[in-house]
N, C-alpha and C positions, 0 to 999 in steps of 0.2 A: 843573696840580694845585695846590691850594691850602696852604700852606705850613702844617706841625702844629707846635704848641706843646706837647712831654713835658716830664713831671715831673723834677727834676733826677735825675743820672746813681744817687747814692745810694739817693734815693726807687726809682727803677725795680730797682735790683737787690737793693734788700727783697723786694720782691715778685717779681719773676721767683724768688728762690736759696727761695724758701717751700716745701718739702716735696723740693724736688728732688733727684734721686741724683748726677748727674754732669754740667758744664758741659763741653765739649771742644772748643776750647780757653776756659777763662771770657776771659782777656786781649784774644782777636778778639770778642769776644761785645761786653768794654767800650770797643774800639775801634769797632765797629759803631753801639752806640750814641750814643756820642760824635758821629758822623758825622751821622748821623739827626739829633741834636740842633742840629748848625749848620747843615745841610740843609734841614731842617723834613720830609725824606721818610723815612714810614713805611719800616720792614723787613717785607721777607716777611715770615711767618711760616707754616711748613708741618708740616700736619699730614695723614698717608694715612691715609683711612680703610678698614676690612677690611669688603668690601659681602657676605661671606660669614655674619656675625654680626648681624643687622641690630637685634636685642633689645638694648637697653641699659640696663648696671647701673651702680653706682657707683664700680667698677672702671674703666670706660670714663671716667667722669667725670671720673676724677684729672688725663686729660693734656688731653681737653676743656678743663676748669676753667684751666689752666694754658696753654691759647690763649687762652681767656677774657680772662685777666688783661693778657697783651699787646697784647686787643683796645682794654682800658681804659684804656692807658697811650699809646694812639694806635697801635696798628700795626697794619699790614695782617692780619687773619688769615684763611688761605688752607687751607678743606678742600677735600683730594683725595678724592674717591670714585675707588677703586680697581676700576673696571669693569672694565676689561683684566686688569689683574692679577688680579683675582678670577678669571679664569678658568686662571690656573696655582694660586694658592692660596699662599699666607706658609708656607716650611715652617720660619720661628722654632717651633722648640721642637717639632716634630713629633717622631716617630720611624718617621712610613712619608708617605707620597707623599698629598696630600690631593686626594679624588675634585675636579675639576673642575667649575664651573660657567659655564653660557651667558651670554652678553654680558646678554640677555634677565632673567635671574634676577638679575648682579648689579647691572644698571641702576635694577628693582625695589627691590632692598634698599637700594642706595645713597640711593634718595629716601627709605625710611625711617627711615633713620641720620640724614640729616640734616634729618629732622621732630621725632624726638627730640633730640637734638643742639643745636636752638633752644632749650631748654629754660634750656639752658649757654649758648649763643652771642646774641652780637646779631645775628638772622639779616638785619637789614638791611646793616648792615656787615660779612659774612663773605660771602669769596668761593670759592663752589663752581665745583669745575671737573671734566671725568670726564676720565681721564689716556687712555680712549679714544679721544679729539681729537687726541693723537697718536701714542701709540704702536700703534694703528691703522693709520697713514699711513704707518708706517716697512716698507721695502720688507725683502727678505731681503739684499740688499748693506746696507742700515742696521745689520741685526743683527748680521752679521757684523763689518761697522765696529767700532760697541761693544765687543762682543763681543773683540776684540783687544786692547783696553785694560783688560784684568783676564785673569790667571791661575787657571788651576785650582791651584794652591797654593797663595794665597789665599784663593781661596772653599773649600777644603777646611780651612779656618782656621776657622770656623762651628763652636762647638760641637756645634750638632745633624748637622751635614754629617759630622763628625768622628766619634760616636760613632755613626751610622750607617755609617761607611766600616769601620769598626772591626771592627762586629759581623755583619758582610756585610750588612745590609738594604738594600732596592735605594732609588739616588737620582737620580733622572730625571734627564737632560741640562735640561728645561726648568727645570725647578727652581733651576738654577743661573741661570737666564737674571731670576729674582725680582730680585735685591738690584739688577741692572742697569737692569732695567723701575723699579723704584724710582726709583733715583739719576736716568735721565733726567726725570721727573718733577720734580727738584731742578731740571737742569738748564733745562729750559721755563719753568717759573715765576719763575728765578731769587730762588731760596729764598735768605732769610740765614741763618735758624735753622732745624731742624729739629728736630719735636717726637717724642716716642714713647716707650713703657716701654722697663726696661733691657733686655728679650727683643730689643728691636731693634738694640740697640748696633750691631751689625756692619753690618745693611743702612743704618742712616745716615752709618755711617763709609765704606761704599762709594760714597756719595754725594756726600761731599768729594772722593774722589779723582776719582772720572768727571768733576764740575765744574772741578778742575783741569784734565784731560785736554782738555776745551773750553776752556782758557784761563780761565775765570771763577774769582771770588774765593768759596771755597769755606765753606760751609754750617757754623755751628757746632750744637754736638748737644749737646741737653737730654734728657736720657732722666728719666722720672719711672718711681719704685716701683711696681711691682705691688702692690696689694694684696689680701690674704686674705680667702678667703670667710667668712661668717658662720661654719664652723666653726673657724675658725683656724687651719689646717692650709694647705690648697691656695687657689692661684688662685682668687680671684673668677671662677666658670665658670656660665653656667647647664646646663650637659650636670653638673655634676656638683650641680647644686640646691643651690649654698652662695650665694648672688647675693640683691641686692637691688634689685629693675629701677625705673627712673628714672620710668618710665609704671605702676608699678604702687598698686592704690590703697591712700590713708591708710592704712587698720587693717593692710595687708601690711607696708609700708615701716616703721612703729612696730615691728610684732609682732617683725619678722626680725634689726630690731635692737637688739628689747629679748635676741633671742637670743645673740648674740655675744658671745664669751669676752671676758672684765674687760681681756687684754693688746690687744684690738686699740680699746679707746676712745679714748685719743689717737692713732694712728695715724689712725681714722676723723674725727676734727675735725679734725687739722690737713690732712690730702690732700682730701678729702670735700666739708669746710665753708666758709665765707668767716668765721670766727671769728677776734678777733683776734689778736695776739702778744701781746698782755697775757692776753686770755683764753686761751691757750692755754696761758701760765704757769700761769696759777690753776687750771685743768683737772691738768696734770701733777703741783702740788703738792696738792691733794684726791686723787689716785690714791695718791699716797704715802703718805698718812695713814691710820692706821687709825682714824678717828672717822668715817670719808666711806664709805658704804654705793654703790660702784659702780655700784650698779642705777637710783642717783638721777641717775647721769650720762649712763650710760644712758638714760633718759628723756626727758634734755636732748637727747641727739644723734638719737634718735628723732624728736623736736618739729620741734628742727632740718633735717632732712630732709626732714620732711612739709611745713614749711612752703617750703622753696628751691623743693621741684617741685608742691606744691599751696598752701597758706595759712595763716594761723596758724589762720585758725577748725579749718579741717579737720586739723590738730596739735593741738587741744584734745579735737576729737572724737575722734580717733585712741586720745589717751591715755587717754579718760573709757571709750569702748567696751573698749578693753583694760583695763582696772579691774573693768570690769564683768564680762565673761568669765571671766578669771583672777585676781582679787579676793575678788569677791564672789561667783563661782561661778554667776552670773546669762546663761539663755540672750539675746543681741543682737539687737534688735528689726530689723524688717524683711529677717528670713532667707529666700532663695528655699524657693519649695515648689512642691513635686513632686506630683500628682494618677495613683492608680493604679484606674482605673476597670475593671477586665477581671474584676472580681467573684470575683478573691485574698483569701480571706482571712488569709493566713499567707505566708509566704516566706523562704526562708533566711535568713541576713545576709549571705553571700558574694553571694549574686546583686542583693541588695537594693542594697551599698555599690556593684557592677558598673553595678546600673539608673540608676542615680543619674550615673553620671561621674566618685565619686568614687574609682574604680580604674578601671584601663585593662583590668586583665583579673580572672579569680577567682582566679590565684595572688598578684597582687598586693593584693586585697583579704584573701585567708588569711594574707598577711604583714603588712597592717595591724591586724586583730584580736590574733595572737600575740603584736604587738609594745602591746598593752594599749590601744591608740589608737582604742578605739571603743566609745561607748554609745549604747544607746536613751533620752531621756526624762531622761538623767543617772545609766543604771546600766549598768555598762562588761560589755561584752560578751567574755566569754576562749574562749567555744566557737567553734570557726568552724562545727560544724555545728548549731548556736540558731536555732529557727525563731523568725522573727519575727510575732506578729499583728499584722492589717492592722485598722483600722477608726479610724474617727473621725479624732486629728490624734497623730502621734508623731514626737519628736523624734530624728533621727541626726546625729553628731556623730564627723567622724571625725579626727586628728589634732588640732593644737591652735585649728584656726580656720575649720574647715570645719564647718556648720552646715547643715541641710534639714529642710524639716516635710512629714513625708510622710501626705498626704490621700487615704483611698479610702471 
């Protein structure tokens, strides 16, 4: 292997300590490097990916981003698709037993984790590997092996293990068997670093200990922030609709976060973005100021966005199209349209918003009207039971970015 030339020791741990929660230990982190540097050999660098979620937001991004950055600095970085493991399920942060998936399902997903995931990565120099290769191979005397080398007092040290144990909710035997299936994964690869949100603290600090256990010189752990959905409140989740997904297009990725409350804007440039320490300054001291209209910065990190996973043209279009919707009050050119040929002249709006897609069902269409989120033509509909006429071309429009021209 051919000898790497990094950035000096300073330089690197600018950038690695950028947005991060907690180094453990940082001291073995700058002795790692140190080594690497008179070496010339790259460090692991590991990150498990969860092939159960395979949609990705900019949640996901944050510790992506943050292999990223180690990739640029010359080190090895090493995603695991969690194939096996996916079939017990991460219960970080559950509070019941997460249904199970087939090797089959998370092999699937795991390729398109790491389809998106190039997005962030230099997919030529990242190395994928599915942790199926061997903990597959491991007989049931293997598991027991392991399996002896950690205590159930320990793994009942798990917050979530804990206040399940607590409140009697039931917690599989296999389930404990997760942070172990992890750690050997360390152990295989021979990971130096280990990446992942704070939710994971515990299974990568089981992972030091088990690489001990095999004699090896144990894993330091980078946990990075979670960060809050477009409502502010909770977890960036797409099960709870606050998310911003990395493959979703221009006009979305602007819209969702021209939505987000004024406190998560520096939060979303400095974890999010590749914006720099000076701009981050200057970001932080215009939030300060009351002459700086937030929505402006807003805009910026909007742009910003659209251009990291699309372009700047399509961040220009992004911002002009939402100007023009919510601006200028103007319907957005090139809207799908819907053709209702069965010689209807009229039709509810519950069935019509149904026909369309844009409700799953008629109660969830009844709760988008109530909630004021729908007109015809540009005149808001309050009745759910309003019949609509059919003919020629009319426009429906239902929340704030969903558009259709309905032709019979």
């Amino acid at each position: 292997m051919n000898k790497v030339t990094f950035p000096p020791l300073n330089e690197q741990m600018d950038v690695i300590k950028r947005g991060v929660f907690e180094i453990i230990p940082e001291e073995e982190l700058v002795q790692k490097l140190e080594r690497a540097t008179k070496t010339g050999k790259p460090l692991n660098i590991k990150l498990g990916c969860d092939p159960s979620r395979p949609d990705l937001h900019i949640g996901h991004s944050v510790v992506l981003r943050k292999l990223a950055q180690f990739q640029l600095l010359g080190h090895q970085a090493i995603l695991i698709v969690g194939d096996f493991t996916g079939m017990i399920g991460d219960p970080s942060g559950r509070n019941a037993t997460r249904p199970a998936l087939s090797l089959e399902e998370t092999r699937k997903n795991g390729e398109s984790y790491f389809e998106q995931a190039s997005k962030i990565l230099d997919k030529e120099k990242t190395k994928i590997v599915y942790n199926s290769e061997w903990l597959g191979k491991m007989s049931f005397e293997d598991v027991i092996k392991l399996s002896s080398k950690y205590t159930v007092a320990r793994m009942l040290e798990r917050d979530d293990f804990t206040k399940r144990f607590k409140t009697g909710e039931p917690i599989s035997l296999h389930e404990l068997l997760y942070p172990l299936a992890q750690a050997m994964d360390s152990v295989v690869i021979e990971s130096d670093v280990e990446l992942g949100g704070t939710d994971q603290k515990f299974n990568l600090l089981v992972g030091r200990d088990i690489q001990r256990e095999f004699a090896m010189e144990p894993q330091v752990i980078l946990t990075m922030p979670l960060i809050a959905g477009t409502d502010g409140i909770e977890k960036m989740s797409k099960s709870l609709n606050n998310y911003i997904g990395i493959t979703e297009s221009p006009k979305e990725i602007f819209g969702k976060t021209l939505s987000i409350p004024d406190t998560l804007i520096y939060n979303y440039f400095e974890l999010a973005t590749d914006v720099s320490k000076e701009n981050l300054a200057e970001i932080k001291k215009q939030l300060e100021s009351p002459d700086i209209n937030p929505r402006n910065l807003k805009r910026r990190l909007g742009k910003t966005l659209v251009s990291m996973y699309h372009s700047k043209k399509a961040a220009e279009e992004a911002e002009a199209e939402f100007d023009k919707i919510f601006i200028k009050k103007e319907i957005p050119e090139d809207i799908p349209v819907v053709e209702i040929n069965n010689g209807e002249l009229e039709i509810n709006i519950l069935d019509l918003i149904y026909r369309v897609n844009f409700a799953s069902s008629r109660s969830e269409a009844k709760r988008l009207v109530l909630q004021g989120g729908v007109s015809i033509d540009g005149e808001k509909i309050e009745d759910v039971s309003a019949i609509i006429r059919l003919g020629g071309e009319r426009v429906l429009k239902v929340g704030k970015r969903k558009f259709i021209k309905i032709k019979s």
